[in-house]
Biopython code that builds the backbone (N, CA, C, O; Angstrom):
import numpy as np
from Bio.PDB.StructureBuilder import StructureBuilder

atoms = [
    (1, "UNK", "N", (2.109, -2.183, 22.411)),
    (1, "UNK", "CA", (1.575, -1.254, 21.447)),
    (1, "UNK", "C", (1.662, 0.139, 22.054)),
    (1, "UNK", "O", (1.327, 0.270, 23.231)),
    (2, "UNK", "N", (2.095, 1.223, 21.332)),
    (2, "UNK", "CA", (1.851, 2.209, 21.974)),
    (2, "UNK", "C", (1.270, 3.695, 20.567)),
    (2, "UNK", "O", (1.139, 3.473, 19.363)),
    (3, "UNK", "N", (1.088, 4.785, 21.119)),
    (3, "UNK", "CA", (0.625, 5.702, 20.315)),
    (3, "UNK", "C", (1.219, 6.257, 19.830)),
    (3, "UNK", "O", (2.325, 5.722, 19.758)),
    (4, "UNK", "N", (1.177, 7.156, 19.368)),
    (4, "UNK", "CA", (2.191, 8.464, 18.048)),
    (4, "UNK", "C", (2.752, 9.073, 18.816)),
    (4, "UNK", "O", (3.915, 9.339, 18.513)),
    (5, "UNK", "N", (2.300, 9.519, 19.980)),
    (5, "UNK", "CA", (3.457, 10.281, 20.969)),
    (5, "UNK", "C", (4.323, 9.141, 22.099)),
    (5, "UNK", "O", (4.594, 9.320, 23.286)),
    (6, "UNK", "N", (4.578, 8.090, 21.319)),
    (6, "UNK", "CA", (5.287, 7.171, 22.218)),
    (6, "UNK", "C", (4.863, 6.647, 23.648)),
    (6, "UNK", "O", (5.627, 6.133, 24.465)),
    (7, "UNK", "N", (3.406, 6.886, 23.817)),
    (7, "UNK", "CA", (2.622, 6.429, 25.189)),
    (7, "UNK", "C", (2.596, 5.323, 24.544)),
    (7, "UNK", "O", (2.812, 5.016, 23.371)),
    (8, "UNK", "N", (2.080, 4.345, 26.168)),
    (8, "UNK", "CA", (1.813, 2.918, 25.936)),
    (8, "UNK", "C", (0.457, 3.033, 25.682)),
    (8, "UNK", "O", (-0.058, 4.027, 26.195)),
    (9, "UNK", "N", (-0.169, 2.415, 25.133)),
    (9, "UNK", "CA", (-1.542, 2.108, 24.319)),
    (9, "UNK", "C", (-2.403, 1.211, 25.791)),
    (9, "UNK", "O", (-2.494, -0.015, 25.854)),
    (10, "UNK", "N", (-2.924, 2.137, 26.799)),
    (10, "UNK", "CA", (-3.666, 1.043, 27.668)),
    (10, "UNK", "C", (-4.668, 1.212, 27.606)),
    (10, "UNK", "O", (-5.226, 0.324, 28.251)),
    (11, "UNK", "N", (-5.671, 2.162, 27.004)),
    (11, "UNK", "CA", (-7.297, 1.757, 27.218)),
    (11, "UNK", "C", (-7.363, 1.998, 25.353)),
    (11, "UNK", "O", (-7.332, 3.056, 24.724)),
    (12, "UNK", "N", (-7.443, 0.859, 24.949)),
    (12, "UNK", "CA", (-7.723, 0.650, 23.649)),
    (12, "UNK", "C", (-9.401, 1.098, 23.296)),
    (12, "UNK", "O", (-10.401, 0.744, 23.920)),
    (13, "UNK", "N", (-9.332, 1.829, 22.303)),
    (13, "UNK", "CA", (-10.628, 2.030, 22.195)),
    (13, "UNK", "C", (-11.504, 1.671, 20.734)),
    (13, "UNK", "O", (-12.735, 1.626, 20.737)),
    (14, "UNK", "N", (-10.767, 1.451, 19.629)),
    (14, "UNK", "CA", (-10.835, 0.866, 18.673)),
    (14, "UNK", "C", (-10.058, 1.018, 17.468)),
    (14, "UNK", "O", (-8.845, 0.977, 17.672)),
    (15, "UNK", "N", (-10.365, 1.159, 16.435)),
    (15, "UNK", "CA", (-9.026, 0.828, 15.249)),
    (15, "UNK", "C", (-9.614, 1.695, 13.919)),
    (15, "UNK", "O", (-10.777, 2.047, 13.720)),
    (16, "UNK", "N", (-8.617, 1.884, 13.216)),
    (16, "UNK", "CA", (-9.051, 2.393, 12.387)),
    (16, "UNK", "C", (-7.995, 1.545, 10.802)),
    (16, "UNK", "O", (-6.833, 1.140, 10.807)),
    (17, "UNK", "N", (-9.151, 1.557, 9.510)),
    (17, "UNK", "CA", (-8.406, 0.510, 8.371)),
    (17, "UNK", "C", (-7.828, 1.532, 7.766)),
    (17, "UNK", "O", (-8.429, 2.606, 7.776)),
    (18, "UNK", "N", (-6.996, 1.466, 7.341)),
    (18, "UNK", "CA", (-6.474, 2.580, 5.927)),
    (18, "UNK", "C", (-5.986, 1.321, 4.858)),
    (18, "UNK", "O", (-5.385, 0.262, 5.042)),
    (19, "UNK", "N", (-6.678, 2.136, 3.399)),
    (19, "UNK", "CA", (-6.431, 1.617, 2.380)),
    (19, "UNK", "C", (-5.565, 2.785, 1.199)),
    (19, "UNK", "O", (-5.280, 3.979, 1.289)),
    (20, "UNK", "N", (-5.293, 1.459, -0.174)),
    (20, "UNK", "CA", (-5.076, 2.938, -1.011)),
    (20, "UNK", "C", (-4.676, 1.646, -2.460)),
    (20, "UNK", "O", (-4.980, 0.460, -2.593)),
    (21, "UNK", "N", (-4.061, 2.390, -3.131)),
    (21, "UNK", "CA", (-3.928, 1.571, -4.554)),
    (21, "UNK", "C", (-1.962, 1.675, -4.729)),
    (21, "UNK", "O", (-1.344, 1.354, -5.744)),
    (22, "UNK", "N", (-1.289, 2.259, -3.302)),
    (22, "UNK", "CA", (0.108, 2.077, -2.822)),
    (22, "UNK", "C", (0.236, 1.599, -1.488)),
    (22, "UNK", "O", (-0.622, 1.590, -0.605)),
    (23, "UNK", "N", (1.466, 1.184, -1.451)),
    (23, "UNK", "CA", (1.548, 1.448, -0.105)),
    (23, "UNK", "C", (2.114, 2.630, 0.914)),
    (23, "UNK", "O", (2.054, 2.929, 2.107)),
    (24, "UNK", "N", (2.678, 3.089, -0.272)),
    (24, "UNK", "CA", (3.156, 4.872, 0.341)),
    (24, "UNK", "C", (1.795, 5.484, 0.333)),
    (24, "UNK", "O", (1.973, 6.553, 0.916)),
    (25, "UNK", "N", (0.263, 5.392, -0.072)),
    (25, "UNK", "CA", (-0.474, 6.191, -0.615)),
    (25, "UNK", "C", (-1.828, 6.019, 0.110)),
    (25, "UNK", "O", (-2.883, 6.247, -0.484)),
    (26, "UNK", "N", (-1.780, 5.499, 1.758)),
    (26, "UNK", "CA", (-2.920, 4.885, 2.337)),
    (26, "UNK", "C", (-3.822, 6.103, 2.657)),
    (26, "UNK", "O", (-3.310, 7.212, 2.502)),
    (27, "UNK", "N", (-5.123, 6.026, 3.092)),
    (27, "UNK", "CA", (-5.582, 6.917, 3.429)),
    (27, "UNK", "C", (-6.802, 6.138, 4.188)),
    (27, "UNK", "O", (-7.056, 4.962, 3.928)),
    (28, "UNK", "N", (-7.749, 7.123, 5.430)),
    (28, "UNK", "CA", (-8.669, 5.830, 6.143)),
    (28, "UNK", "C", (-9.729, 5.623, 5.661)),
    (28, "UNK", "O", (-10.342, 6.556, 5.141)),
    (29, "UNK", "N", (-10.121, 4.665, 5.685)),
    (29, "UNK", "CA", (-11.109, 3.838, 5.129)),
    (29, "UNK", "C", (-12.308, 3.585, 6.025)),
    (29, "UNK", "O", (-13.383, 3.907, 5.520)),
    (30, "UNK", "N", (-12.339, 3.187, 6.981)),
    (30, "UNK", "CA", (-12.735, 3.022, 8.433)),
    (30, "UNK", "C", (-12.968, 3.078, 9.690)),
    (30, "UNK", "O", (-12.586, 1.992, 10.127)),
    (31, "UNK", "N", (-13.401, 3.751, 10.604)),
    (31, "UNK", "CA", (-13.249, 3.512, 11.882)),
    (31, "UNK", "C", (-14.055, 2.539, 12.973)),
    (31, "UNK", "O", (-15.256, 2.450, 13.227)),
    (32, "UNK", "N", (-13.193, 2.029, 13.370)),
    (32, "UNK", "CA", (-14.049, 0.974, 14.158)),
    (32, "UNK", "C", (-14.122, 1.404, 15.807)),
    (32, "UNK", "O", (-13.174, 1.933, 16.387)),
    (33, "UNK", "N", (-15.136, 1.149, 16.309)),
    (33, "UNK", "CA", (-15.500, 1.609, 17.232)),
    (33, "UNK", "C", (-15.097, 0.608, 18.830)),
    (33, "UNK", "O", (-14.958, 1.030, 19.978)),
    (34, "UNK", "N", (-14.992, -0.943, 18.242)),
    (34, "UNK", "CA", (-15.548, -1.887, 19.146)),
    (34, "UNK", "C", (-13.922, -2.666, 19.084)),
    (34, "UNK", "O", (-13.475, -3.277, 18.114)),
    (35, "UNK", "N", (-13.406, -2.496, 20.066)),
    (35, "UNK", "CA", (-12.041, -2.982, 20.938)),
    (35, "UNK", "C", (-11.703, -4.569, 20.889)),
    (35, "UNK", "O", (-10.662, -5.165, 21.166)),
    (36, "UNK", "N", (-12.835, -4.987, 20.482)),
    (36, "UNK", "CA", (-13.498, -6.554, 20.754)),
    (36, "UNK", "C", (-12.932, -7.454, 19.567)),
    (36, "UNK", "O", (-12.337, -8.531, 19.549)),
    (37, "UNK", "N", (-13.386, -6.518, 18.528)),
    (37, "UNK", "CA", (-13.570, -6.900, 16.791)),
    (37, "UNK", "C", (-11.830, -7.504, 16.769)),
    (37, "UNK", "O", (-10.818, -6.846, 17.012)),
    (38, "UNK", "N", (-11.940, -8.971, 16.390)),
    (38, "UNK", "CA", (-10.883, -9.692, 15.607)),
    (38, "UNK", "C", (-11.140, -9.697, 14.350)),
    (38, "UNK", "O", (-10.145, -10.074, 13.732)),
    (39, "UNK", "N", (-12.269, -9.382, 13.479)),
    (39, "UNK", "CA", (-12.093, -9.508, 12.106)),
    (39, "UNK", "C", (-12.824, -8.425, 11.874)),
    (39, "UNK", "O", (-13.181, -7.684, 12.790)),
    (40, "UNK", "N", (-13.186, -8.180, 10.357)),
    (40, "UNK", "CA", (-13.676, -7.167, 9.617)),
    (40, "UNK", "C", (-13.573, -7.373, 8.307)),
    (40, "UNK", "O", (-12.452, -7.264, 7.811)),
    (41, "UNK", "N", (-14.583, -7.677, 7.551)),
    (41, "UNK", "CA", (-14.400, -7.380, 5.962)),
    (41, "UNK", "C", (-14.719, -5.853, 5.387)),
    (41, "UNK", "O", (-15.603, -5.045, 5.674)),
    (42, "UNK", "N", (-14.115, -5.832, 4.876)),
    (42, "UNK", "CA", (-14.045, -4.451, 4.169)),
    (42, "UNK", "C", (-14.544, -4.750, 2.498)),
    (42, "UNK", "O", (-13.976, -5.358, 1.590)),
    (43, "UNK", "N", (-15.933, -3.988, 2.561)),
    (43, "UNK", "CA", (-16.548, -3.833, 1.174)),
    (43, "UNK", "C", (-16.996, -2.348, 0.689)),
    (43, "UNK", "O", (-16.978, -1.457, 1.538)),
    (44, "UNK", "N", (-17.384, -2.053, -0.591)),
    (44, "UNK", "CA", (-16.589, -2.885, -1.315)),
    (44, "UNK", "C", (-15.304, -2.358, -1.471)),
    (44, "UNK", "O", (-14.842, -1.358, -0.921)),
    (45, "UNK", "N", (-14.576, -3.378, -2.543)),
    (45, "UNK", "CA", (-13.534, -2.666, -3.002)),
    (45, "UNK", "C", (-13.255, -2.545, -4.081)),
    (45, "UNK", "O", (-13.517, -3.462, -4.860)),
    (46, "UNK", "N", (-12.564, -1.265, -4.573)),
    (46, "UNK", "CA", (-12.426, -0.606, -5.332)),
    (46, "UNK", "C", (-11.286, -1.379, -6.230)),
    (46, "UNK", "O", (-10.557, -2.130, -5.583)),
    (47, "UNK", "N", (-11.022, -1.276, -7.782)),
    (47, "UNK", "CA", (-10.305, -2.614, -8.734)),
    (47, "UNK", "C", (-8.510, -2.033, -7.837)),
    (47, "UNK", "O", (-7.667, -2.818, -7.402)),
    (48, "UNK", "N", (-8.436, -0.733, -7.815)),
    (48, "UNK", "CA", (-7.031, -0.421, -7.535)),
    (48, "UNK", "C", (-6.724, -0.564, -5.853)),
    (48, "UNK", "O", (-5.500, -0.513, -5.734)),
    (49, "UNK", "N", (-7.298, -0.706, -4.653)),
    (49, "UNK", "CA", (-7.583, -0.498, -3.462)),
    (49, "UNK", "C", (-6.802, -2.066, -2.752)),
    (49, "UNK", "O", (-7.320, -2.928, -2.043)),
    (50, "UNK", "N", (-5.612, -1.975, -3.210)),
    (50, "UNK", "CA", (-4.853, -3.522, -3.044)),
    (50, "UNK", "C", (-4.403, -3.297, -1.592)),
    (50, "UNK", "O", (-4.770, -4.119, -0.753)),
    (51, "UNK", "N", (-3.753, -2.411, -1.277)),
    (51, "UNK", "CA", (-3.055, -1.682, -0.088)),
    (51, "UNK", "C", (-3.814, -1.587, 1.469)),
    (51, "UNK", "O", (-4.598, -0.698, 1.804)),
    (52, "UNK", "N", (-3.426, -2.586, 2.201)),
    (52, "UNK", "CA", (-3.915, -2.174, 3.325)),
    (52, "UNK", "C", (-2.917, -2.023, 4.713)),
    (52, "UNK", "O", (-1.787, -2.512, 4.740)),
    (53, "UNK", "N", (-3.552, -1.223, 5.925)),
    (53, "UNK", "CA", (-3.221, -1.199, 6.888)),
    (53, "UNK", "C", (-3.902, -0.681, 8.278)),
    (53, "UNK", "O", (-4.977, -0.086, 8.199)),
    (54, "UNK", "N", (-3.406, -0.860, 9.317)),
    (54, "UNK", "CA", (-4.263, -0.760, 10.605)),
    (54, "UNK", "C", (-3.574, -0.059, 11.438)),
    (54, "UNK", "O", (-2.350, -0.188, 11.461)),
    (55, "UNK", "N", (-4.370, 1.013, 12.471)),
    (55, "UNK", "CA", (-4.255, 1.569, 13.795)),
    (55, "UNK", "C", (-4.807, 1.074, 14.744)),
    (55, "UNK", "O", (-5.656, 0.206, 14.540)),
    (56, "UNK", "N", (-4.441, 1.537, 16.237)),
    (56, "UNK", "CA", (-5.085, 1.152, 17.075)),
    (56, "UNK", "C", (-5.905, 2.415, 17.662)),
    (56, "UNK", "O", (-5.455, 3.312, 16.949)),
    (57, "UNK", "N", (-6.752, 2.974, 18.451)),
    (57, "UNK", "CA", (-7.524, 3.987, 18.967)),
    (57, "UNK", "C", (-7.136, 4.174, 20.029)),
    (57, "UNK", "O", (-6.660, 3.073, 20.304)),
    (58, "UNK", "N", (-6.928, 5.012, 21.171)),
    (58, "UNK", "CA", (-7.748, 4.984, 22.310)),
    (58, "UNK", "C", (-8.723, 5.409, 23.105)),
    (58, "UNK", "O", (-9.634, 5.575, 22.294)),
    (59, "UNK", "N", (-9.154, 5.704, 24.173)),
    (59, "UNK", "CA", (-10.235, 6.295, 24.367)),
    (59, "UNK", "C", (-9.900, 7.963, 24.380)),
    (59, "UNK", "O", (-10.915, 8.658, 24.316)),
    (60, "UNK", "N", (-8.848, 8.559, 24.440)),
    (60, "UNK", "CA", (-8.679, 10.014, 23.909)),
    (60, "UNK", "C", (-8.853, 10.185, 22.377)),
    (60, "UNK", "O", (-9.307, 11.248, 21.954)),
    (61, "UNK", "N", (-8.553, 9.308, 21.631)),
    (61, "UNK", "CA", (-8.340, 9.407, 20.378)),
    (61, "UNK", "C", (-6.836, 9.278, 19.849)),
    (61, "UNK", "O", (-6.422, 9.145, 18.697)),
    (62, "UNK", "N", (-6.281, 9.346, 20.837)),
    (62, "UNK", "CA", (-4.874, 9.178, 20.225)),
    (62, "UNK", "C", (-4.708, 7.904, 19.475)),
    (62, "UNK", "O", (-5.353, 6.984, 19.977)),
    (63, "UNK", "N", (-3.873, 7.522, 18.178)),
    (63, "UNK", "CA", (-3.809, 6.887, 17.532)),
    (63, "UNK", "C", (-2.558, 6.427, 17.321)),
    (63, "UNK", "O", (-1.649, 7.240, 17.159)),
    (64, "UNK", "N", (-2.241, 4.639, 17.279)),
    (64, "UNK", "CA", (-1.102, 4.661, 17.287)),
    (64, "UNK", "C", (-0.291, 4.741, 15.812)),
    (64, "UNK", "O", (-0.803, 5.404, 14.909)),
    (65, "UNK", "N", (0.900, 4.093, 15.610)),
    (65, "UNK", "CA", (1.407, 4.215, 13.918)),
    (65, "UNK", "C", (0.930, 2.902, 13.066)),
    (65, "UNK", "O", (0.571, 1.850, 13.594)),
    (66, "UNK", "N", (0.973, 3.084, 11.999)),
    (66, "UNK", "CA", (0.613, 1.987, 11.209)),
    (66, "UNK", "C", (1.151, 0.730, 11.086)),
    (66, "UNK", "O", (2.268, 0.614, 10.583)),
    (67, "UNK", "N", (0.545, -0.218, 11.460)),
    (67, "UNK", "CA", (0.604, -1.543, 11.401)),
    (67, "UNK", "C", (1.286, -1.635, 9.680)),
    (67, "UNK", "O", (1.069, -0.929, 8.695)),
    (68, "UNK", "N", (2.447, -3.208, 9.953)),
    (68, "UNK", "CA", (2.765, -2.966, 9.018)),
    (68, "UNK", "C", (1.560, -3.336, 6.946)),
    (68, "UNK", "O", (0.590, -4.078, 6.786)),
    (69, "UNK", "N", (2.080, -2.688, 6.181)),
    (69, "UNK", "CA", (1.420, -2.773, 5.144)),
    (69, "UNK", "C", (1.250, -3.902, 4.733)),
    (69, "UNK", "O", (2.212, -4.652, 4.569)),
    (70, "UNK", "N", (0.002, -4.273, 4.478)),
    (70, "UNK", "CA", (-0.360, -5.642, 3.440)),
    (70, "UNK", "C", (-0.656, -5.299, 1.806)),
    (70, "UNK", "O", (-1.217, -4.320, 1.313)),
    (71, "UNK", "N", (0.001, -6.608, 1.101)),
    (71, "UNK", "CA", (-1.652, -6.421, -0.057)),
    (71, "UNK", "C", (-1.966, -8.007, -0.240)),
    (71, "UNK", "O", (-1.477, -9.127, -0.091)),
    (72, "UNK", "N", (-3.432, -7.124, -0.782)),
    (72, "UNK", "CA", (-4.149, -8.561, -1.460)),
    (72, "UNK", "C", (-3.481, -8.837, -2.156)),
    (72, "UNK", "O", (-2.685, -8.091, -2.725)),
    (73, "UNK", "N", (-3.680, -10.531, -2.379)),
    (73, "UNK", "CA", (-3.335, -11.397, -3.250)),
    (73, "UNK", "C", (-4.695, -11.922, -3.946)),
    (73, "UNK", "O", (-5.869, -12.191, -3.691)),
    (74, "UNK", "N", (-3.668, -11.883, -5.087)),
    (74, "UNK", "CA", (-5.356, -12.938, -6.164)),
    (74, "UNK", "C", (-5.338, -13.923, -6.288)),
    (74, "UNK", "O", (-6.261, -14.488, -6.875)),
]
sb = StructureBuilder()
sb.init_structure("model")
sb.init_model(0)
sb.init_chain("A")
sb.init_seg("    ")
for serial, (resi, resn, name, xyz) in enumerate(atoms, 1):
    if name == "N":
        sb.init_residue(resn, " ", resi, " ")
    sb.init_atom(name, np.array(xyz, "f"), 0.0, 1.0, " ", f" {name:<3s}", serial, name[0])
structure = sb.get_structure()
């Protein structure tokens, strides 16, 4: 994993969710604080808010690029 300026990602510091109602159209939703966290539900949500995706943190703040895009399924 590495960050936006092409560093390697070594002191992870937490993540951040981005959502949106595209997938060109995410914006953040979340920041998570805790390095630890394997899951997370995200409430609520909004009827158009299908679009998701993830960063990683580190302890500067640098952030890496977006994980690739999901959507919900019904």
């Amino acid at each position: 994993m590495e960050n936006t300026d092409g560093t390697y990602l070594d002191d992870l510091a937490g993540y951040r969710i981005y959502s949106g109602a595209s997938p060109d159209d995410l914006a953040p939703r979340v920041t998570l604080d805790n390095p630890s966290l394997s899951r997370y539900v995200v409430e609520p949500l909004a009827p158009d808010e299908l679009y998701f995706a993830i960063t990683a943190l580190n302890s500067s703040g640098l952030e890496s690029g977006l994980s690739e895009v999901v959507k919900l399924s019904s």
